[in-house]
C-alpha positions as CSV (number, residue, x, y, z in Angstrom):
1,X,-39.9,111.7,69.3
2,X,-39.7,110.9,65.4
3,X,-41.4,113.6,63.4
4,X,-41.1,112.0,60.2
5,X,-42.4,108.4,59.3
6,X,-40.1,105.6,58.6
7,X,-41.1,105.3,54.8
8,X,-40.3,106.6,51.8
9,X,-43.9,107.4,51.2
10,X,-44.5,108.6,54.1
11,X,-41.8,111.2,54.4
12,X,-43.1,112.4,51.3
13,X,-46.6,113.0,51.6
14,X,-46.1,114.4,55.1
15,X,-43.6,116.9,53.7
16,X,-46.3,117.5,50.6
17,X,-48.5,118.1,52.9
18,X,-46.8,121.0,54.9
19,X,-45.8,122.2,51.9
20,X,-49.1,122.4,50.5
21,X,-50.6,124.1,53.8
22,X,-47.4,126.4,54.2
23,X,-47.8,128.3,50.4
24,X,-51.7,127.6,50.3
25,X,-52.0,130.2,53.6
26,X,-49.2,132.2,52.1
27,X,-51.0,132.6,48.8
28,X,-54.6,133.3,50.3
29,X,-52.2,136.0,52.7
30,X,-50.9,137.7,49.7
31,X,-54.5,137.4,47.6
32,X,-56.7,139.2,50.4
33,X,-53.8,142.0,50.8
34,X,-53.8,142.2,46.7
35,X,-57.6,142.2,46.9
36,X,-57.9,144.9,49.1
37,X,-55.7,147.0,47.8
38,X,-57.5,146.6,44.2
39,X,-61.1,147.3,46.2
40,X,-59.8,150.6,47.4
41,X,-58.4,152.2,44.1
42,X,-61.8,151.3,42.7
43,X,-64.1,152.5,45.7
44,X,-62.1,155.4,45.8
45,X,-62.8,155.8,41.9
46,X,-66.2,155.1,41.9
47,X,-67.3,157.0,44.7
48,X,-65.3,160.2,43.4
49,X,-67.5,159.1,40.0
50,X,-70.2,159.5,41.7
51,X,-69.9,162.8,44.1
52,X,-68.9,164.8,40.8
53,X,-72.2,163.3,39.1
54,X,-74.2,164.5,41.8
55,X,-72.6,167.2,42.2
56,X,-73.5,168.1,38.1
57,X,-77.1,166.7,38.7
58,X,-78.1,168.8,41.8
59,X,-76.2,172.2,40.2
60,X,-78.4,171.9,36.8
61,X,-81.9,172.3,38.8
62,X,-83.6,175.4,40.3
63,X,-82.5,176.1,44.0
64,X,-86.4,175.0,45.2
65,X,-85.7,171.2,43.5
66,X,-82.5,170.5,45.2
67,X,-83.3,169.0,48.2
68,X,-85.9,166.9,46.7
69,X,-83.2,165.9,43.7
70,X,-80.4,165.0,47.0
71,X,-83.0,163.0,48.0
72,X,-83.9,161.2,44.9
73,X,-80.6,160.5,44.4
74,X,-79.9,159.3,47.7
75,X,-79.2,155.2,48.1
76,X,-77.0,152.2,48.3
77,X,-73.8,153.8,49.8
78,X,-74.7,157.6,49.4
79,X,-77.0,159.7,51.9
80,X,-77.1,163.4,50.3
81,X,-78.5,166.6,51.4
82,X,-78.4,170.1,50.0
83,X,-77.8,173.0,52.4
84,X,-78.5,176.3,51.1
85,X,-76.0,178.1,53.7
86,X,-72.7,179.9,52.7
87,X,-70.3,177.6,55.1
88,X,-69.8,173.7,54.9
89,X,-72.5,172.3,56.3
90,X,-69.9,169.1,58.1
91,X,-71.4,168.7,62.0
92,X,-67.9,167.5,62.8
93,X,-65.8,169.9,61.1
94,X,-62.6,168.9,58.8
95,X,-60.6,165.8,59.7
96,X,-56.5,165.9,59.2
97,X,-57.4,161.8,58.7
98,X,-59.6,162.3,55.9
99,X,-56.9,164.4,53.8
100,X,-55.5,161.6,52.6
101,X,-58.8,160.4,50.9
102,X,-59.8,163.8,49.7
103,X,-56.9,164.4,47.6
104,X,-57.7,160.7,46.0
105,X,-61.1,161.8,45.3
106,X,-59.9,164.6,43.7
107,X,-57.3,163.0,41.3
108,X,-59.3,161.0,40.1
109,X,-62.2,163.9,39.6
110,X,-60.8,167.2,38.7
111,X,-63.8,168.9,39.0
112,X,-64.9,168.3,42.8
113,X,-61.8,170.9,43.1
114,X,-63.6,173.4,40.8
115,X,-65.1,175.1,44.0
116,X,-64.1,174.6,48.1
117,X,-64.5,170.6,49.4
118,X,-64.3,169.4,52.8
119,X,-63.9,166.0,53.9
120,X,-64.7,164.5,57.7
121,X,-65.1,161.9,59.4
122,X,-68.3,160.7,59.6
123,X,-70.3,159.4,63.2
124,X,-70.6,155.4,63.5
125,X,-74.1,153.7,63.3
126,X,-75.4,151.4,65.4
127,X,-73.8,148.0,65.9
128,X,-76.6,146.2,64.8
129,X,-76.3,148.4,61.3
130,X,-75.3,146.7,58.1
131,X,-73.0,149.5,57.1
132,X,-70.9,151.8,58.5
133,X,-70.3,155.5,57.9
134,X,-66.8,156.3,57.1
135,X,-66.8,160.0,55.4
136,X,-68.5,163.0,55.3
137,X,-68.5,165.4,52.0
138,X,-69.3,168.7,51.7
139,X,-68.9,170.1,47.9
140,X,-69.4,174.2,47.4
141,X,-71.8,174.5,43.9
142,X,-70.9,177.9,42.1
143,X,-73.8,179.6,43.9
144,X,-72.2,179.3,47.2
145,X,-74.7,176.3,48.3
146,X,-73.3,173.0,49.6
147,X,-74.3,169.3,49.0
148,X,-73.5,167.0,51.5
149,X,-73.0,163.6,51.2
150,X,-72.9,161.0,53.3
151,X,-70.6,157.5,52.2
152,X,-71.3,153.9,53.9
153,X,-69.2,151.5,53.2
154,X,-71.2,148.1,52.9
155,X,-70.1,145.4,55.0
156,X,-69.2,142.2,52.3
157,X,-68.7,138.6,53.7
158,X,-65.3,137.7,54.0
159,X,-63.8,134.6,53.7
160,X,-64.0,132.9,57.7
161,X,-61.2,130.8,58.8
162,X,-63.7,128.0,58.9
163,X,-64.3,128.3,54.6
164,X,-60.1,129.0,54.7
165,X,-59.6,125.8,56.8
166,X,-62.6,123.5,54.6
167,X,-60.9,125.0,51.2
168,X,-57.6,123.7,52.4
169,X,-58.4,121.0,53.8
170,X,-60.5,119.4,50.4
171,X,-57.4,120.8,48.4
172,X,-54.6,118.9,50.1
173,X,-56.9,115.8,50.6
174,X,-57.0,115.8,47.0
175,X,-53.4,116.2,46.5
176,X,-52.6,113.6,48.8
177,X,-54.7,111.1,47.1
178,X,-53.4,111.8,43.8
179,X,-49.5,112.0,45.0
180,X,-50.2,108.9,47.0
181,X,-51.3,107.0,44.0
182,X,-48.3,108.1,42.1
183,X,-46.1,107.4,45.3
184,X,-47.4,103.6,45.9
185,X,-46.8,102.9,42.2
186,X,-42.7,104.4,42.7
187,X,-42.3,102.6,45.4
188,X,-43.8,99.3,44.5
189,X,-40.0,98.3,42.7
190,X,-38.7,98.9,45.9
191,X,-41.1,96.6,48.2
192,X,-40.4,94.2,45.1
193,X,-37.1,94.5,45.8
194,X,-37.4,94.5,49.6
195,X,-39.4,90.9,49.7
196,X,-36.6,89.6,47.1
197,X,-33.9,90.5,49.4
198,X,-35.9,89.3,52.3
199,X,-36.3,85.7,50.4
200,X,-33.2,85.7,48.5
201,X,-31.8,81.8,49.3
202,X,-28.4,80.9,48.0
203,X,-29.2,77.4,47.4
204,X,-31.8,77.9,45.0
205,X,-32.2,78.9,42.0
206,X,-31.7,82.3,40.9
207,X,-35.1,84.6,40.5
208,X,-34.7,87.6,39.1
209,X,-36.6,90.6,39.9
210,X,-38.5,92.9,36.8
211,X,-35.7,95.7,36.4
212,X,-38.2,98.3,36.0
213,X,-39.5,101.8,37.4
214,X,-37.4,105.0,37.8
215,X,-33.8,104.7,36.3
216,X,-32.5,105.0,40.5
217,X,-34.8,102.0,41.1
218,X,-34.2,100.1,38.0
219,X,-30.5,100.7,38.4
220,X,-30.5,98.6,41.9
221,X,-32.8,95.7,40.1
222,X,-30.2,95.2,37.7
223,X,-27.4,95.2,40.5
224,X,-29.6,93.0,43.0
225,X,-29.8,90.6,40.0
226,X,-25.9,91.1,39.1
227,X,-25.7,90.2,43.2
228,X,-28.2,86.9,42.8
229,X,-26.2,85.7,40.2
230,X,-22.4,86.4,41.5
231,X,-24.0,84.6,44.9
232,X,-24.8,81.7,43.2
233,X,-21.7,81.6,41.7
234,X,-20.1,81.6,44.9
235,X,-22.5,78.8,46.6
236,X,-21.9,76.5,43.3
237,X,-18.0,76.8,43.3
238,X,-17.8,76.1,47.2
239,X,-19.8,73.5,46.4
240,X,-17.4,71.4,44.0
241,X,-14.6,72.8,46.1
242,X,-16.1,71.1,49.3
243,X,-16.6,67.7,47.4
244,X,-13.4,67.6,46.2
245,X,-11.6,68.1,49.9
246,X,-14.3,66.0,51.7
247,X,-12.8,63.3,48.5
248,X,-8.9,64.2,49.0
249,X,-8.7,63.6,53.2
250,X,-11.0,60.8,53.7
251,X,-9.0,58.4,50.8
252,X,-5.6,58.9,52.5
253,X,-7.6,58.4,56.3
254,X,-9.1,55.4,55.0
255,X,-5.4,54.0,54.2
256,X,-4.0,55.0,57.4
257,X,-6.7,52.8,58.9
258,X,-6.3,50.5,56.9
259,X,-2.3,50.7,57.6
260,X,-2.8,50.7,61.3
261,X,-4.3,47.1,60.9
262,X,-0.5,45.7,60.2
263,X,0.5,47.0,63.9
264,X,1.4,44.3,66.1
265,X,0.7,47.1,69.0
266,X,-2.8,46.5,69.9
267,X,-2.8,49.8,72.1
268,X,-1.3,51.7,69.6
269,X,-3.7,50.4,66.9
270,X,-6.9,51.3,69.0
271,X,-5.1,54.7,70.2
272,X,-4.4,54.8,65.6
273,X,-8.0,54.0,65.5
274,X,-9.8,56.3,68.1
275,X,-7.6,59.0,66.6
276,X,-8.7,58.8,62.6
277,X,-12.4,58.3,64.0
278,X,-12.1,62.0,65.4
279,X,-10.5,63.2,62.3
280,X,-13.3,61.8,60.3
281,X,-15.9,63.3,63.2
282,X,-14.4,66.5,62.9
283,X,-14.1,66.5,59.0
284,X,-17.8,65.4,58.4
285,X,-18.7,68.0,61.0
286,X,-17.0,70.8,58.9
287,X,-17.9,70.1,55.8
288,X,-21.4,70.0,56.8
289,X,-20.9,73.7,58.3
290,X,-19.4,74.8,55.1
291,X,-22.2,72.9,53.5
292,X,-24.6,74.2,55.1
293,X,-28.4,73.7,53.6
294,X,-26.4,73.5,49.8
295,X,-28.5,70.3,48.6
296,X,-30.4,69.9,45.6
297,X,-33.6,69.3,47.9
298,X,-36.5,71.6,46.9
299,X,-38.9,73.0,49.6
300,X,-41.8,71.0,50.0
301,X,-44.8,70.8,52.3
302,X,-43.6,68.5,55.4
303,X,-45.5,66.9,57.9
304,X,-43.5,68.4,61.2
305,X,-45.2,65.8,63.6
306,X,-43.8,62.8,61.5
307,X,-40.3,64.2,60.8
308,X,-39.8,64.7,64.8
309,X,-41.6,61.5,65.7
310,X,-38.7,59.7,63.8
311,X,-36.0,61.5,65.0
312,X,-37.3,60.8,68.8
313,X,-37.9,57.6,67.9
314,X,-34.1,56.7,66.4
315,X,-32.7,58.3,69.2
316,X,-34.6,56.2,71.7
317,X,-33.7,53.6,69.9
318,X,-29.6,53.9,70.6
319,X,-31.1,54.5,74.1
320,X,-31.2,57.7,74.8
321,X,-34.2,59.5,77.2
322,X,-36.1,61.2,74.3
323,X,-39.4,62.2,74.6
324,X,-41.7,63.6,72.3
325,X,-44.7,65.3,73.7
326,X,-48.6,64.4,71.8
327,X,-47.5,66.3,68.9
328,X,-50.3,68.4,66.7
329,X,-50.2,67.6,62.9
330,X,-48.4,70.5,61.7
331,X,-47.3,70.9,58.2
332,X,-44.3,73.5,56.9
333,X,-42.6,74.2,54.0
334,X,-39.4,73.4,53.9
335,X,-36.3,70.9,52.9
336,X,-36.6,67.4,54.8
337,X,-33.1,66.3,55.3
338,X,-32.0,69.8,56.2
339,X,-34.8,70.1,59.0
340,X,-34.3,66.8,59.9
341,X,-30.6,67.4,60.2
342,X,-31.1,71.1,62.0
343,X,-33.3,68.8,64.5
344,X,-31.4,65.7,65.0
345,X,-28.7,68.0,66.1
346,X,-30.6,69.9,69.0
347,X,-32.0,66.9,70.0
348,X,-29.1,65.1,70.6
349,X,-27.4,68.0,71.7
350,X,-30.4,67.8,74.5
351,X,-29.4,64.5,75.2
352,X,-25.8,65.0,75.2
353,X,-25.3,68.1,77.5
354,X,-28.6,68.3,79.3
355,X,-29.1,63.3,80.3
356,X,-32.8,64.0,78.3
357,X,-34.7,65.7,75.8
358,X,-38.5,66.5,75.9
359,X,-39.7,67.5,72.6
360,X,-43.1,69.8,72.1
361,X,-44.5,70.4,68.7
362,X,-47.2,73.5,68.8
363,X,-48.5,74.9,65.7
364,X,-49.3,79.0,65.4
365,X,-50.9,80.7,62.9
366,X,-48.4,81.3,59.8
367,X,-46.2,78.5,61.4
368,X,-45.3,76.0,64.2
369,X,-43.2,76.3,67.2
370,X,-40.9,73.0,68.4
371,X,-39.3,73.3,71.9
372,X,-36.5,71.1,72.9
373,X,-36.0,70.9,76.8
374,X,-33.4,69.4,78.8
375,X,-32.6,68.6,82.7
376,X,-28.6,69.8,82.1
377,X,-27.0,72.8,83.4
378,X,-27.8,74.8,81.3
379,X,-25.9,77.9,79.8
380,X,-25.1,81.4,80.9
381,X,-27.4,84.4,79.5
382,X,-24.2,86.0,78.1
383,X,-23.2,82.5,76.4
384,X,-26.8,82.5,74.2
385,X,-25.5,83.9,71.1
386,X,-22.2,83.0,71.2
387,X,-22.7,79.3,71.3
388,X,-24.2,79.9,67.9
389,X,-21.2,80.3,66.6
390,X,-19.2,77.8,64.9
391,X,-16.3,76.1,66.8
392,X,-17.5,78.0,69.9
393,X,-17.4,76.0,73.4
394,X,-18.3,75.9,76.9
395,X,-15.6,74.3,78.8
396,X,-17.1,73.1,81.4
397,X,-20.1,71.6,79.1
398,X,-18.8,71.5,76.0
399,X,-15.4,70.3,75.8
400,X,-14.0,67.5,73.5
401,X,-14.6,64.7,75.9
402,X,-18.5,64.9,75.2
403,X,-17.9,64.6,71.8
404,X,-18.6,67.4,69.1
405,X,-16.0,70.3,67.6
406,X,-19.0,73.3,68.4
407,X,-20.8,73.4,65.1
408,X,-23.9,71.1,66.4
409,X,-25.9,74.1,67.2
410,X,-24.3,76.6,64.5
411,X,-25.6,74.3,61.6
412,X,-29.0,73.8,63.2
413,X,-29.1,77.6,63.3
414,X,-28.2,78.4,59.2
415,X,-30.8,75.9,58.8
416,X,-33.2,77.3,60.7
417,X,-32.3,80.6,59.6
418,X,-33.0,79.8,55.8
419,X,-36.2,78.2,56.5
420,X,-37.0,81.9,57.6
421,X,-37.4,80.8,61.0
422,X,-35.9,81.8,64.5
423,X,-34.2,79.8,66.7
424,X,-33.8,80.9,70.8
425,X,-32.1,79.5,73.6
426,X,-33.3,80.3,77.0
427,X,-32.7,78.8,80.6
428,X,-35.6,76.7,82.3
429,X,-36.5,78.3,85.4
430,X,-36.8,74.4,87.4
431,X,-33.2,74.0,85.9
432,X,-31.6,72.7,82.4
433,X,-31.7,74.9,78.7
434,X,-35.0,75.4,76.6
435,X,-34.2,75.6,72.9
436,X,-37.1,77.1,70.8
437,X,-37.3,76.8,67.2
438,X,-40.2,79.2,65.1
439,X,-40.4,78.3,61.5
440,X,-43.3,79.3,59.2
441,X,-46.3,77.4,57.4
């Protein structure tokens, strides 16, 4: 199972994003604990605040007004009574868990120590209440009375983990979008770069590619186009080196032929003969390998229907069983004497190896599709790719006696190949080889 995506883009906006979600919880973690620390040193302030102000307020009036003052000042989180008894008036007596909250109270108000305090823990309301009780106070005033006060601690919203999951989710959704902007411009040098490398053709011209982008990126540009150039280089020198061998063998051939003449040996003259044709066979059949598509041709739209409708119809011509079958106009892009020569060679090939060839022309969208069929015997599954390769022979199909030295099918294959297309060899089921060739529009 791949967890991360194949892209560049991809990789990084996934990772973003579990980044984003990873410190976004951890940071709303470490605000609530922060934020509820801070709201208990100030409840604990303000509610010590306000016992010692009650306490001042109920201690200034006449014994007969205190209950009626407790009451007054009763509300929001505070329920107070005054109890004119000499003991603390707590119904649940002192609680060891309150200590801790009593000695806040009285740091930060000196004066609820002034006279005796208790602190408890005070009975829950209802469920259905808004508030809870947490803590019962009893404060002694200087005349031995007590005032008792009741806190509630009111229940506040919090944040659900449905408005945590929403506020998450709009904030990564808007980094994404932003990062993914920034990403797809990055990484536009390197699709760039991607469909040049994809396209590059060694027998063109050279087009460079805008060095651009990050200094990473722009560095490769500059080497692709280094690469482009050296390439060409390459293709143009083997070029001139090919023309000047293809030059240098066939002058002294032709003088050996031409010396063979003077042989009063009639046998040994046709034995002469048969021998330079092959030489010259087998030279012309190399040099086109080496060759390859290098012409000065330019890729143009071609009618494919035409082009195979005269190669069928030359070869039925030096009788041969060649059949082309109702092709559909189709038109490619692409160099005519190459295909025709990348053609011409499967075809006769067909004919050659396999007594007949049945041509089919199909067109696809994007392309066409030309199949080649033959009656021969075919070739072993495990012989499909090697036959592609050059010099490469079946001996008990492809052997010299048939003619060819094995570079029939590995020329029509570079050709094919630097059209872009696909070529695929496959066994009939009734019997004989299929050759398929997919090239696009």
């Amino acid at each position: 199972m791949r967890l991360l995506p194949r892209s560049i883009a991809g990789r990084f906006l996934t990772l973003l994003f579990a980044s984003i979600i990873v410190l976004h919880l951890g940071s709303i973690g470490l605000y609530h604990l922060a934020l509820k620390a801070e709201l208990d040193i100030t409840n604990d302030r303000r509610l010590a605040e306000r016992l010692a102000s009650v306490k001042r307020a109920i201690a200034r009036v006449a014994p007969d007004r205190r209950e009626e003052l407790a009451h007054a000042l009763s509300g929001g989180p505070l329920e107070i009574h005054w109890s004119g008894g000499k003991s603390p008036p707590t119904r649940t007596g002192i609680s060891p868990e309150t200590l801790p909250l009593k000695e806040k109270l009285i740091a930060a108000a000196p004066e609820l120590a002034e006279n005796d305090i208790a602190t408890a823990a005070a009975a829950p309301l209802p469920e259905h209440a808004s508030a809870t009780r947490f803590l019962l106070v009893s404060m002694q005033l200087d005349d031995g009375s007590w005032v008792e006060v009741t806190a509630t601690r009111n229940i506040e919203p919090r944040t659900g983990l449905m408005q945590i999951a929403l506020s998450t989710t709009m904030m990564v959704l808007g980094v994404l979008a932003v990062a993914a902007f920034f990403i797809r411009q990055l990484t536009r040098s390197l699709r760039s770069l991607a469909d040049a490398a994809n396209g590059l053709d060694p027998n063109a011209g050279t087009s460079p590619i805008k060095e651009a982008g990050p200094s990473e990126v722009k560095a490769l540009s500059i080497a692709f186009n280094d690469m482009q150039r050296r390439v060409r280089r390459l293709v143009d020198d083997r070029t001139q080196t090919l023309a000047a061998i293809s030059h240098d063998l066939k002058t002294p051939i032709t003088r050996m032929r031409l010396r063979s003449e003077e042989i009063s040996d009639h046998e040994l003259v046709r034995a002469i003969a048969a021998d330079l044709t092959d030489m010259e066979a087998m030279l012309d059949s190399t040099l086109a390998f080496l060759r390859g598509d290098q012409l000065s041709e330019e890729k143009k739209p071609i009618d494919l229907g035409s082009l195979l409708e005269t190669i069928t119809t030359d070869l039925t011509d030096l009788g041969h069983d060649v059949t082309l079958v109702e092709p559909a106009p189709v038109v490619v892009r692409g160099r005519h004497l190459a295909l025709k020569r990348a053609f011409w060679n499967l075809t006769e090939n067909a004919v050659k190896y396999g007594g007949c060839a049945r041509v089919t022309l199909r067109p696809k969208p994007g392309g066409a599709v030309v199949s080649i069929d033959d009656d021969g015997p075919g070739i072993p599954d495990s012989e499909n790719e090697a036959v592609l390769r050059p010099f490469y022979r079946i001996d008990d199909s492809r052997n010299r006696e048939t003619g060819g030295v094995g570079l029939g099918l590995t020329v029509a294959h570079s050709i094919i190949k630097s059209h872009g297309g696909e070529l695929v060899l496959s066994n009939r089921k009734d019997g004989g080889l299929s050759v398929t060739v997919t090239l696009p529009g």
